[in-house]
KEVEXDREN-144640 format. One record per residue (C-alpha): residue in three letters; x, y, z; residue number from 0. Coordinates in Angstrom, 3 decimals. Each point is the difference from the previous one (the first is absolute). Last residue first. Layout:
// KEVEXDREN-144640
<ala, <X, Y, Z>, NUM>
...
***
This chain:
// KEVEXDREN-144640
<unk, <37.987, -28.782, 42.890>, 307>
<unk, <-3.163, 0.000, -2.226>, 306>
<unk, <-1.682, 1.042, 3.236>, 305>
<unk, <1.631, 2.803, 0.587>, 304>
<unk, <-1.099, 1.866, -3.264>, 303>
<unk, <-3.897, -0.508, 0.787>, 302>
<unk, <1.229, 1.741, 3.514>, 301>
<unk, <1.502, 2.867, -1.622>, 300>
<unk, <-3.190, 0.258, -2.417>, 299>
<unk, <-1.893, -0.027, 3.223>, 298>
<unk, <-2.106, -2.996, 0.059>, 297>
<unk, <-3.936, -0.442, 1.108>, 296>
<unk, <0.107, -0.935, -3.978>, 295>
<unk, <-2.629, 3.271, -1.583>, 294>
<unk, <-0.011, 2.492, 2.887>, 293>
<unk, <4.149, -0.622, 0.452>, 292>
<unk, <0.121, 0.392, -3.603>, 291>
<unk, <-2.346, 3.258, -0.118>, 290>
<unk, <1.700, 1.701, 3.048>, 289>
<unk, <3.729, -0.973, -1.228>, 288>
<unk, <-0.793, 1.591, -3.361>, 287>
<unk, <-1.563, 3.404, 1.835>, 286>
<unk, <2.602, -0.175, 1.776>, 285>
<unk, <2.429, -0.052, -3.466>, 284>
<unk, <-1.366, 3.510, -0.443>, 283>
<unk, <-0.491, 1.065, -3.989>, 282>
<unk, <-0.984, -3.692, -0.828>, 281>
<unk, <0.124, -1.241, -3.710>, 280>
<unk, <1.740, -3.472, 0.586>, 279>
<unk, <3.364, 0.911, -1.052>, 278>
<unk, <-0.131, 2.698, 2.724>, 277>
<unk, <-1.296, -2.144, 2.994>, 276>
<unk, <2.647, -2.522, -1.077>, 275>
<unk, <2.804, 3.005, 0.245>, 274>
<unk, <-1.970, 0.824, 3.623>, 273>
<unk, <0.486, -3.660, 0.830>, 272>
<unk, <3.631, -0.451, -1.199>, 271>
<unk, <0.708, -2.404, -2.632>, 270>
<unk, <2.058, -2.882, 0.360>, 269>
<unk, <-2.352, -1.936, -2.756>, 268>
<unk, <-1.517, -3.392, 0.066>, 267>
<unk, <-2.580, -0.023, 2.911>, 266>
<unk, <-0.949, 3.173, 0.452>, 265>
<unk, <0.078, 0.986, -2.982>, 264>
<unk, <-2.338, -3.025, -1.245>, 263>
<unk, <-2.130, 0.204, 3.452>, 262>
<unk, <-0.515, 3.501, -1.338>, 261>
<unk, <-1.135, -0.556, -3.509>, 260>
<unk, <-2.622, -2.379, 1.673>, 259>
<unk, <-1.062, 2.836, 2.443>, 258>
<unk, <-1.009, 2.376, -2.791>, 257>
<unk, <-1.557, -2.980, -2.030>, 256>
<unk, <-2.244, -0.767, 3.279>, 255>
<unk, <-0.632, 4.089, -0.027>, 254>
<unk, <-0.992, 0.377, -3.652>, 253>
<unk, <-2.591, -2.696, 0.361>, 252>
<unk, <-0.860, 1.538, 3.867>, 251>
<unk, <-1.156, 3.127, -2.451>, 250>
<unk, <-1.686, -1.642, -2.061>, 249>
<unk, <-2.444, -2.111, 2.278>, 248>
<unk, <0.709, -3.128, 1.703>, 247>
<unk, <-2.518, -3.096, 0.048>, 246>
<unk, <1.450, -1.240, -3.167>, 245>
<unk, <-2.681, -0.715, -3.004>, 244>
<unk, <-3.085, 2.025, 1.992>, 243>
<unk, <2.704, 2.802, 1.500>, 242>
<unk, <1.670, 0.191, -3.160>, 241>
<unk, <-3.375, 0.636, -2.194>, 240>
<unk, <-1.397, 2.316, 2.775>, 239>
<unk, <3.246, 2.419, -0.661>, 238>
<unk, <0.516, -0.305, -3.258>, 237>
<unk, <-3.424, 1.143, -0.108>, 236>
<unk, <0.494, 3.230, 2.190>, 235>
<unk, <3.533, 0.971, -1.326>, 234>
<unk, <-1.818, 0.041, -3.504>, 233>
<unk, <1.714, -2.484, -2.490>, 232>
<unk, <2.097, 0.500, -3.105>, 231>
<unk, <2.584, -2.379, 1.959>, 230>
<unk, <2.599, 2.884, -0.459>, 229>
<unk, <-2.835, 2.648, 1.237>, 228>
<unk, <-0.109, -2.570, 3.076>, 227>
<unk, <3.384, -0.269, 0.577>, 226>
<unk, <0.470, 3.503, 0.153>, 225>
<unk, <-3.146, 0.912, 2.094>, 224>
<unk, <1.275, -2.659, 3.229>, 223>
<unk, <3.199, 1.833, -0.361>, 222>
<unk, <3.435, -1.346, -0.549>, 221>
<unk, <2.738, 1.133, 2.090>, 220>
<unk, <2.412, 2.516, -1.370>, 219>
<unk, <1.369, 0.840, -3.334>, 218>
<unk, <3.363, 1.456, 1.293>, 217>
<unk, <0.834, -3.246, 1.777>, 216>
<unk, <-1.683, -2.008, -2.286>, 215>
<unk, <2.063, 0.607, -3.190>, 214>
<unk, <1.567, -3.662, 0.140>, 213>
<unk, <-3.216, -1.278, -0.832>, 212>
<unk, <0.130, -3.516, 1.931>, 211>
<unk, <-3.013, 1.584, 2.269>, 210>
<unk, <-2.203, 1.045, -3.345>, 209>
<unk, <0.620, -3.049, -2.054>, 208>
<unk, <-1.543, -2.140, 2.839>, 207>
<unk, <-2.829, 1.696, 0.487>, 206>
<unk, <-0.911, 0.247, -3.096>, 205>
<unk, <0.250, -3.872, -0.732>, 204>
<unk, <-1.898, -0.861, 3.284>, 203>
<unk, <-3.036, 2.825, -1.401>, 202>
<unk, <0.543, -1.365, -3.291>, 201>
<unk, <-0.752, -3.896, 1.257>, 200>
<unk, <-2.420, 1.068, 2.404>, 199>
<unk, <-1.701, 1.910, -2.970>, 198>
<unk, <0.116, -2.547, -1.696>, 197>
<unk, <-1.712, -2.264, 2.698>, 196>
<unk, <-2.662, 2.417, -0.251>, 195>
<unk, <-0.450, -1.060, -3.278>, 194>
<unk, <-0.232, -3.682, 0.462>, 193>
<unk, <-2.256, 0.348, 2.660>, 192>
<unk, <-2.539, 2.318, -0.957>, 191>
<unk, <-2.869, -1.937, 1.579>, 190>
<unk, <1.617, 0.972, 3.735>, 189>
<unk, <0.607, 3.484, -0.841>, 188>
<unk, <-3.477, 0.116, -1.617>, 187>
<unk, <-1.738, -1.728, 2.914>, 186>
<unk, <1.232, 3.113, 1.955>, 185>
<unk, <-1.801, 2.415, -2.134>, 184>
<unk, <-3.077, -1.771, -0.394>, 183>
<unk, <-0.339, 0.380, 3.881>, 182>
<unk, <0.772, 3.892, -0.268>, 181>
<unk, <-2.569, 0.392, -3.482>, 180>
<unk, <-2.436, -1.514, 2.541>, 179>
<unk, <0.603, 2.183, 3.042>, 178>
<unk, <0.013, 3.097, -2.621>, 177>
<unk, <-3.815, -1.187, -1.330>, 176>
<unk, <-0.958, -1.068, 3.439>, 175>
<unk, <0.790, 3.722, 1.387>, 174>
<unk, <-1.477, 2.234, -3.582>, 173>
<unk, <-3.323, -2.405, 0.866>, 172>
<unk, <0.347, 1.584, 3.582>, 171>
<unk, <0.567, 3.227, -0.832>, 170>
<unk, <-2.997, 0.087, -2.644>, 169>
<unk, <-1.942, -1.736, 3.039>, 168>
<unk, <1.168, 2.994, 1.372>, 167>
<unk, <-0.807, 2.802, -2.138>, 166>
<unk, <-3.705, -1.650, -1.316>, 165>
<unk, <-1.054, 0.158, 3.958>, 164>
<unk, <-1.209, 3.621, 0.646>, 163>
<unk, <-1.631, 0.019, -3.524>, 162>
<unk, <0.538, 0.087, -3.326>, 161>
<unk, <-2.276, -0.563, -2.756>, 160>
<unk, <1.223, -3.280, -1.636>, 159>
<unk, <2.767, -0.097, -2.809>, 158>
<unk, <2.309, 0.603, 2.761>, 157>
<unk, <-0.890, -2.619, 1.570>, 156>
<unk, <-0.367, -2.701, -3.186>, 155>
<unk, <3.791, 1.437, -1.317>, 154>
<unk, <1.621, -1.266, 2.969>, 153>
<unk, <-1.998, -3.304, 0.351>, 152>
<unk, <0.762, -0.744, -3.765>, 151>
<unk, <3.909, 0.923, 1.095>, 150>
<unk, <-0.972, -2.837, 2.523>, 149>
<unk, <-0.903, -2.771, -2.594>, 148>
<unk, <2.642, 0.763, -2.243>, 147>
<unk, <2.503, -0.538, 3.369>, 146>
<unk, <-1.207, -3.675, 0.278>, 145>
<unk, <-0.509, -0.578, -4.096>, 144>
<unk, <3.553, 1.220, -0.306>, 143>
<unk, <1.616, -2.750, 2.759>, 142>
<unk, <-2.390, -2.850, -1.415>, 141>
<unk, <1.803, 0.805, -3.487>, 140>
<unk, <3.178, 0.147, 1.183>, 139>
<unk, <1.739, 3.520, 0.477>, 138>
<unk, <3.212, 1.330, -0.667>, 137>
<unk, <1.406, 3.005, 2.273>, 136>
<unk, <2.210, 2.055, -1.962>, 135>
<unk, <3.687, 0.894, 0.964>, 134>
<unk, <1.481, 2.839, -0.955>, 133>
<unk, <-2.687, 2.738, -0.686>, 132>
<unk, <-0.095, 1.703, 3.253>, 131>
<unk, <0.961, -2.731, 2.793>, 130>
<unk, <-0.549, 2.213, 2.663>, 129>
<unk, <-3.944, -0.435, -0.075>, 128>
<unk, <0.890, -3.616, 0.023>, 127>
<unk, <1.282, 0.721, 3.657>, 126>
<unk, <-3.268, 0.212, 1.870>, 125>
<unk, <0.785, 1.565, 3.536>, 124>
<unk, <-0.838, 3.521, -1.480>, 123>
<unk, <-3.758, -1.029, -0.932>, 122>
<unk, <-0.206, -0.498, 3.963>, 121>
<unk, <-0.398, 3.611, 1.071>, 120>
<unk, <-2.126, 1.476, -2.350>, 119>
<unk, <-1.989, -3.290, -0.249>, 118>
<unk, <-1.440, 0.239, 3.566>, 117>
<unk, <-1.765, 2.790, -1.177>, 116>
<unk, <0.993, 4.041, 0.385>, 115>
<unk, <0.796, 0.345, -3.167>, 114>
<unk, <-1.075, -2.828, -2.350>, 113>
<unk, <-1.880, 2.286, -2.627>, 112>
<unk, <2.730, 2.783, 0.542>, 111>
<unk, <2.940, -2.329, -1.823>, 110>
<unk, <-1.879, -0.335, -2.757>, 109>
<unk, <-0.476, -3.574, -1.471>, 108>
<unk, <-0.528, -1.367, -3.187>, 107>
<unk, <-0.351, -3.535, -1.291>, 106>
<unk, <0.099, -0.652, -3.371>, 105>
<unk, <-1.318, -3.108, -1.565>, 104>
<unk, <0.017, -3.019, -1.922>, 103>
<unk, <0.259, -1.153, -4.288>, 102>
<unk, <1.945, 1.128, -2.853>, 101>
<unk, <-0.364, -1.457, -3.741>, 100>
<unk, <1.981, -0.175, -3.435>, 99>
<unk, <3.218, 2.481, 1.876>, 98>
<unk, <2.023, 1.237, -2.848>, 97>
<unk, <3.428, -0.534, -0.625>, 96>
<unk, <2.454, 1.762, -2.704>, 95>
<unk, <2.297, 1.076, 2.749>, 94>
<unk, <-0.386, -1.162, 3.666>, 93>
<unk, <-2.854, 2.447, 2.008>, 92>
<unk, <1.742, 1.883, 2.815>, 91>
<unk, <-2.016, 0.362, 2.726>, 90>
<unk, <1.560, 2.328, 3.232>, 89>
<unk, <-1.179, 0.615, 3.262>, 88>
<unk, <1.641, 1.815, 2.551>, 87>
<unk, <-0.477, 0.629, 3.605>, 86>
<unk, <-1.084, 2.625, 1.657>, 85>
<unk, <-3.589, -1.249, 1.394>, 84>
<unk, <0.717, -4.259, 0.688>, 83>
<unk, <0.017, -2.026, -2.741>, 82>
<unk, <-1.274, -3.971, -0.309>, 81>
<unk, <0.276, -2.219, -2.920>, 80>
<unk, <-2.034, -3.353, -1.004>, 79>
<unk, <0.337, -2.085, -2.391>, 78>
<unk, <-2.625, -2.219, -0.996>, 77>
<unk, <1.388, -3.254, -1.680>, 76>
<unk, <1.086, -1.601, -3.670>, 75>
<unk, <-0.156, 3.036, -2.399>, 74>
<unk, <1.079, 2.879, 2.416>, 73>
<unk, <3.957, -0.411, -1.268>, 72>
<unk, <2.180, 1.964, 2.225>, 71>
<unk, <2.886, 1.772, -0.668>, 70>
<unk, <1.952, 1.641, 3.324>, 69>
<unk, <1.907, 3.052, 0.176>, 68>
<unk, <-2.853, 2.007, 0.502>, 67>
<unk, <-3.196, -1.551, -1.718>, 66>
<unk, <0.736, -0.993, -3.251>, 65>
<unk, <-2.482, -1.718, -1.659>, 64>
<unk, <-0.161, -3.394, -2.027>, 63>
<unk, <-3.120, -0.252, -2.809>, 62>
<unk, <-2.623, -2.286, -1.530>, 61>
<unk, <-2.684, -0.076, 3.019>, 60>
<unk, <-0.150, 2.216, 3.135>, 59>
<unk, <-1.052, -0.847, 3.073>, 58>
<unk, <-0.001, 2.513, 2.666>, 57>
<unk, <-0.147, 0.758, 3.762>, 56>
<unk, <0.418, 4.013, 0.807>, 55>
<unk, <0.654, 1.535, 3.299>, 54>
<unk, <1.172, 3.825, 0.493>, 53>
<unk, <-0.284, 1.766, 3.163>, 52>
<unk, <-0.263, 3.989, -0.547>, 51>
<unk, <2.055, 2.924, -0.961>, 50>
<unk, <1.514, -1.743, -2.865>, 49>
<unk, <2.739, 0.327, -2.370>, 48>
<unk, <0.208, -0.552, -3.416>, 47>
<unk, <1.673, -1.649, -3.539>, 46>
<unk, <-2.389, -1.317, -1.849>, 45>
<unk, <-0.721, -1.737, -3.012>, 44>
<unk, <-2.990, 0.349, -2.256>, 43>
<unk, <-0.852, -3.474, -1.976>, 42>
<unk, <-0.052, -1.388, 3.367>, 41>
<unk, <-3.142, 2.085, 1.074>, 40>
<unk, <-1.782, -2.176, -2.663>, 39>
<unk, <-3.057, 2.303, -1.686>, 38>
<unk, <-3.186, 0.894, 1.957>, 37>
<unk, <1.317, -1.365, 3.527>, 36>
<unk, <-2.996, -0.870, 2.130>, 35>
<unk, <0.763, -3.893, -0.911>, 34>
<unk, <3.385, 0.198, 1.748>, 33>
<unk, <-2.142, 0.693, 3.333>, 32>
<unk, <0.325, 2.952, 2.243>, 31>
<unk, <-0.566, -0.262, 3.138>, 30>
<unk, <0.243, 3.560, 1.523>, 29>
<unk, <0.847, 1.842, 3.295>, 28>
<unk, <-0.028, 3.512, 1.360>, 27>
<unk, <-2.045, 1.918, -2.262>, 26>
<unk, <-3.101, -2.300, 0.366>, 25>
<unk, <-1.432, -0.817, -3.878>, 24>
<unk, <2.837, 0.868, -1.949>, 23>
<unk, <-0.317, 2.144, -3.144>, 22>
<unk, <-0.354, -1.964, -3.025>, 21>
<unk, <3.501, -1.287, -1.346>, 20>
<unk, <2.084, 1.386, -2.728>, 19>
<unk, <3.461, -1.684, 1.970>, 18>
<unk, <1.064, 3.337, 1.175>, 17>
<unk, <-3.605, 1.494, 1.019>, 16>
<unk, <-0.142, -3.340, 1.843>, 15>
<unk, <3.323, 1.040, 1.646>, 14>
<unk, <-0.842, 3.388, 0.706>, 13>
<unk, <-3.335, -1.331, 1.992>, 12>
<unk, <2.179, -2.478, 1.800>, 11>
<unk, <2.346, 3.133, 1.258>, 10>
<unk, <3.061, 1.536, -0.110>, 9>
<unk, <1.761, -1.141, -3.259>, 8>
<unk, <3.400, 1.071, -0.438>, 7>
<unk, <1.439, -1.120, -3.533>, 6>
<unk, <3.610, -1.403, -0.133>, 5>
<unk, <3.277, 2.008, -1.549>, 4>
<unk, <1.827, -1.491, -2.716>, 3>
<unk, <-2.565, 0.796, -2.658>, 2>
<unk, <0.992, -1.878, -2.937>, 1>
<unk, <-1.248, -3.502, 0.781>, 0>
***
């Protein structure tokens, strides 16, 4: 796409204004299905930021998209993607393809329709929101008839005349709906194996190449956001994958290869703590002694002695 720079679009009545959509029915939140759409929304790409919570399940026959980093082919199951307001979303539509058929739904969500709800609070503690556009959650059929059926709910309140009630049971669909997509999460980094296992594999492989760089004094330690842009993976997702697969999370990854290189120094070279401490990316060799003595219940001094 030419323009570099992403659109801004403040609310869910801009958006169906955007997308040549009638005017939304409650200005706060809006279903909208893929059979609303006049012409296919995918022949248009987009490049945009929202104000609002952005959920969208689709099928789409006949072509791969490019969501983020990531292709993903929307033939064979629902795929589901979750933003959060400020975040970016960007379709890019692969050369000389068009899409034969599209079919699902687009939730959205303004942040003032849930304030003040037990929503506004917990909506934080779901990580897929973090994932932007990297990794998609794919759905079974059973799986996308479950959360079809509550989206229905969704759009049968606010379809209704509203009352005292509509808001909440609207909160409490918008709660199963979340709790769902959090349960289908987890089975996908269980289902997944044999890709999360590559990403094991890199993550081991990255890990490795980055503490036998002989740059790593000056480079530093690793952080938990480094290895996770290298993986092409949100810090949140890499996260939750790692403690699923491993029971540690990223950062205790970087630490157990941390203390690894260590017990190598320590055990094979005449090197001084502090000039250990240095190699290793540490600006204070305390704060090296700290994390091995936290990490073995040994002193590095003591670790030494014991090879003697």
């Amino acid at each position: 796409m030419a323009n570099s720079t992403p659109q801004r679009i403040r609310s869910i009545s801009e958006f169906h204004r955007h997308r040549g959509l009638p005017k939304p029915e409650h200005p706060l939140i809006s279903v909208i299905s893929m059979d609303d759409f006049t012409e296919m929304p995918e022949l248009n790409p987009m490049y945009a930021v929202f104000d609002f919570y952005f959920i969208a399940m689709k099928r789409i026959k006949g072509v791969k998209y490019k969501y983020g980093q990531l292709h993903y082919d929307f033939e064979d199951e629902g795929i589901l993607f979750f933003m959060a307001p400020n975040q970016v979303l960007k379709l890019e539509i692969p050369e000389n393809e068009v899409p034969e058929q599209a079919s699902g739904w687009i939730l959205l969500i303004h942040p003032d329709f849930i304030w003040n709800t037990s929503l506004s609070k917990s909506i934080k503690n779901y990580e897929f929101f973090g994932y932007s556009v990297r990794e998609a959650l794919f759905l079974s059929e059973r799986e996308e008839g479950t959360l079809n059926g509550i989206i229905q709910h969704i759009q049968q309140e606010y379809h209704s005349n509203i009352d005292k009630f509509s808001k909440q049971i609207i909160i409490t669909h918008l709660e199963n709906l979340l709790s769902y997509c959090e349960r289908y999460y987890n089975r996908q980094f269980i289902t997944r194996e044999k890709a999360n296992h590559q990403v094991l594999e890199q993550l081991e492989k990255l890990l490795t190449g980055y503490f036998n760089d002989p740059d790593l004094a000056s480079t530093g330690l690793p952080t938990v956001q480094y290895i996770a842009q290298k993986l092409n993976l949100s810090p949140s997702y890499l996260g939750s994958l790692l403690r699923v697969h491993t029971g540690q999370n990223t950062q205790q990854h970087i630490h157990e290869k941390l203390i690894e290189k260590a017990k190598e120094k320590l055990s094979t070279t005449n090197l001084s703590i502090s000039e250990i401490a240095y190699e290793l990316g540490f600006e204070h060799s305390q704060s090296f002694s700290k994390l091995f003595k936290t990490k073995t219940k040994l002193s590095p001094l003591e670790f030494r002695q014991s090879f003697n």
